[in-house]
C-alpha positions in Angstrom: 50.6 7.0 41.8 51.7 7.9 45.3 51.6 11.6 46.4 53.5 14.3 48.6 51.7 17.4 48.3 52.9 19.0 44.7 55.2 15.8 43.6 54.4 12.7 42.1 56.8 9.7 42.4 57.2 6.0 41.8 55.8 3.4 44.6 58.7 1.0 43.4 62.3 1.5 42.7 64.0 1.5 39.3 65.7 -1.9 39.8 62.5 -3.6 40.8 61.1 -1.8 37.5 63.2 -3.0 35.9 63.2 -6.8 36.8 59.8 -6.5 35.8 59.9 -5.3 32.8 62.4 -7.8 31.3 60.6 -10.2 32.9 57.1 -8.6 30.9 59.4 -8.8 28.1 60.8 -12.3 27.8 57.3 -13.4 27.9 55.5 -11.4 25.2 58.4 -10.4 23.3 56.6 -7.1 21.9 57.0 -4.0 22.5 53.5 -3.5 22.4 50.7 -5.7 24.5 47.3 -5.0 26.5 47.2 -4.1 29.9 45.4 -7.9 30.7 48.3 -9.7 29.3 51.0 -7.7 31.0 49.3 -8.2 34.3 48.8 -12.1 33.0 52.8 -12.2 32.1 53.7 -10.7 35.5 51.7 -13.0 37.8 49.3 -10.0 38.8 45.6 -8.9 39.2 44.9 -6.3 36.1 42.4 -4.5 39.1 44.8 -4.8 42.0 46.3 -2.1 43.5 49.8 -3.7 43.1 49.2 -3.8 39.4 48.0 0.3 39.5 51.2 0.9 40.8 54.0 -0.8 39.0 52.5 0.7 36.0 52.2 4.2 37.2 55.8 3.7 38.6 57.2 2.0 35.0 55.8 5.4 33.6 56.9 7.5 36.2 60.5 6.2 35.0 59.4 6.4 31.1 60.1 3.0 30.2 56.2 2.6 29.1 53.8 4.5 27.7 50.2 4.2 28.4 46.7 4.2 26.6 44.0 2.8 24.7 44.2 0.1 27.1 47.4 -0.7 25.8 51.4 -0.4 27.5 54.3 0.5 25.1 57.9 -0.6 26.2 59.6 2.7 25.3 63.4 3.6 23.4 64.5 4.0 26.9 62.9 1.0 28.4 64.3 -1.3 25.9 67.6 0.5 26.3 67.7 -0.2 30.2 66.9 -3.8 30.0 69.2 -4.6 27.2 71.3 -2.0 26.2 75.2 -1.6 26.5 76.5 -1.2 30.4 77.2 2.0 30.3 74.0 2.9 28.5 72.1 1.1 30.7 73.7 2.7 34.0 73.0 6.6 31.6 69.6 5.2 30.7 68.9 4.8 35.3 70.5 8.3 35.6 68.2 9.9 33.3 64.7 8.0 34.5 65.3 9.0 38.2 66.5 12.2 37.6 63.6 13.1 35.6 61.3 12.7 39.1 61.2 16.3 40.6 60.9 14.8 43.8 64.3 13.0 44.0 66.1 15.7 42.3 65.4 18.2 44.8 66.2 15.9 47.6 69.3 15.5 45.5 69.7 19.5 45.4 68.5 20.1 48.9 70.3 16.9 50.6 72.4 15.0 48.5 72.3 11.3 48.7 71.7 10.0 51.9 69.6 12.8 53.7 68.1 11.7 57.1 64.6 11.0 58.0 64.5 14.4 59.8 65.0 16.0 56.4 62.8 14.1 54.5 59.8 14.8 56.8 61.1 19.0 57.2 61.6 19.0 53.0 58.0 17.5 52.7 56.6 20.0 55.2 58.6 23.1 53.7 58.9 22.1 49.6 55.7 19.7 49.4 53.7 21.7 51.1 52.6 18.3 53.0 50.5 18.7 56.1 52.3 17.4 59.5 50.5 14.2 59.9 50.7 13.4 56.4 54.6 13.8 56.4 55.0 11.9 59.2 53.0 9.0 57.7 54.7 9.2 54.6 58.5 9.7 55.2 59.3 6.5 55.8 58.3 5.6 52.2 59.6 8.5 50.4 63.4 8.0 52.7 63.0 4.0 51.6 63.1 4.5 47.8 65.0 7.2 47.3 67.9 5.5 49.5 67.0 2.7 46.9 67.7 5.5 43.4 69.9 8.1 45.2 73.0 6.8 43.2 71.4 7.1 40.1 71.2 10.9 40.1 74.1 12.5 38.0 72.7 15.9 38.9 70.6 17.9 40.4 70.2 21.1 39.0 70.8 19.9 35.6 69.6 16.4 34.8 70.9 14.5 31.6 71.1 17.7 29.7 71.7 16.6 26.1 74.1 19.8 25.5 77.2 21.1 25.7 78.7 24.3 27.1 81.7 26.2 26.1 85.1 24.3 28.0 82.7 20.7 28.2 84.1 17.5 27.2 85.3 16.7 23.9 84.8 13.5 22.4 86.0 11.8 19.3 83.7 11.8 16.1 83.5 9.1 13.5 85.7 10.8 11.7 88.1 12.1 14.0 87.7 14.3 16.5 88.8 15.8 19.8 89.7 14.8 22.8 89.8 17.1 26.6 92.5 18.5 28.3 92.8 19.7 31.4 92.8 23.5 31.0 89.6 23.4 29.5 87.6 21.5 32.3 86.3 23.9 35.2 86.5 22.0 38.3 83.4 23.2 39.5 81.5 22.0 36.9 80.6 19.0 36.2 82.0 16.9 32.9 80.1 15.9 30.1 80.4 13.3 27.1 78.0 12.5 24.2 78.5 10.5 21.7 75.1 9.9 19.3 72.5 8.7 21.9 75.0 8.4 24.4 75.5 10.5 27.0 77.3 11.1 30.2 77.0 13.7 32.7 80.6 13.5 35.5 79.8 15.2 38.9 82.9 16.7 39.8 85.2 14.3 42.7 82.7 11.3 41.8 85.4 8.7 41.3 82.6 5.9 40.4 81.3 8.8 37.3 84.8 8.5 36.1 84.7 5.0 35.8 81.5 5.1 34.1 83.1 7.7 32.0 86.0 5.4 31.1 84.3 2.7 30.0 82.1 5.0 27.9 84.9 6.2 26.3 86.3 2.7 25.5 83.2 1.7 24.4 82.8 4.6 22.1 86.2 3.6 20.7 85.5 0.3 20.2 82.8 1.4 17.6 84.6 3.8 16.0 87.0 1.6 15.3 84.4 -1.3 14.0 82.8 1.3 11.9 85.9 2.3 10.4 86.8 -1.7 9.8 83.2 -2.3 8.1 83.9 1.0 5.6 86.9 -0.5 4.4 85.9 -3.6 3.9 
């Protein structure tokens, strides 16, 4: 797995992770299989460096879990390959936000910092020698531009909590809902709803999209569980 002085992160991107692992998937259809026959499935060389590194970076991202010479498609995993939109989009948030080194670019620079700042943070937070950051900048500023829109937030990634004023959400039986004098503009919004959760930066007008249809979808099976109990 790469390096930059104290962090570790992914040599691949979560969407080519991804792609990957459905495609590991469709062949073995397990959630268990041997390190040979995933690099069989995938088309690769189980000694090759390529091979090192996809599964270092599928870990990174804890869609697998590895040992005994054996790779594990994880609940999270399985939940970004073939779960519910929204799930899917909460299940990206939460893998790349988990990798120290991305959230405190987030924290430090937001989204889209410049290569400048990538080679200064690596210097200054990495504790990465000059040559080294020079060398590798260019691959850190690459993927991150690549997950940068998956962070929800910095300081407090995918925090399955709530906090007094936070979002409200509707129960299975009955619950309620927010209004506006108990949200704090300056922090952000957050929904759960059983294994689904939703963290809303504050003025992110694609969250609240994401929050909409999570809502709807929540309703939708509310409403299906409450058809199945009377029937």
């Amino acid at each position: 797995m790469p390096k930059a002085g104290r962090y570790d992160y992914p040599f691949f991107d979560i969407d080519s992770v991804i792609d990957k692992l459905r495609q590991l998937y469709e062949v073995v259809r397990t959630d268990q299989t041997t390190r040979s026959v995933v690099a069989e499935s995938l088309g690769m060389k189980e000694k090759g460096g390529g091979f090192a590194y996809l599964i270092s970076s599928m870990e990174k991202y804890g869609f697998i879990q590895t040992g005994g010479g054996n790779v594990t498609i994880t609940d999270l995993g399985k939940t970004v390959m073939y779960g519910e939109p929204v799930e899917i989009e909460q299940a990206k948030s939460r893998a790349v936000t988990s990798i120290d080194l991305f959230r405190d670019l987030f924290e430090q620079y937001g989204k889209n910092p410049e290569i400048e700042q990538i080679r200064a943070f690596l210097r200054q937070k990495a504790n990465v020698d000059v040559t080294k950051a020079q060398k590798i900048a260019p691959n850190v500023a690459n993927i991150y531009k690549k997950v940068s829109n998956n962070i929800v937030s910095a300081k407090k990634p995918m925090e399955p909590s709530f906090r007094p004023g936070a979002l409200k959400v509707p129960s299975a039986g009955g619950g309620e809902r927010i209004t506006a004098s108990e949200v704090s503009k300056a922090e952000p919004l957050k929904i759960q709803y059983g294994d689904i959760f939703i963290q809303i930066p504050p003025n992110d007008l694609k969250a609240i999209a994401l929050a909409k249809d999570a809502l709807d979808f929540m309703e939708q099976r509310i409403r299906k569980q409450a058809k199945e109990e009377k029937q």
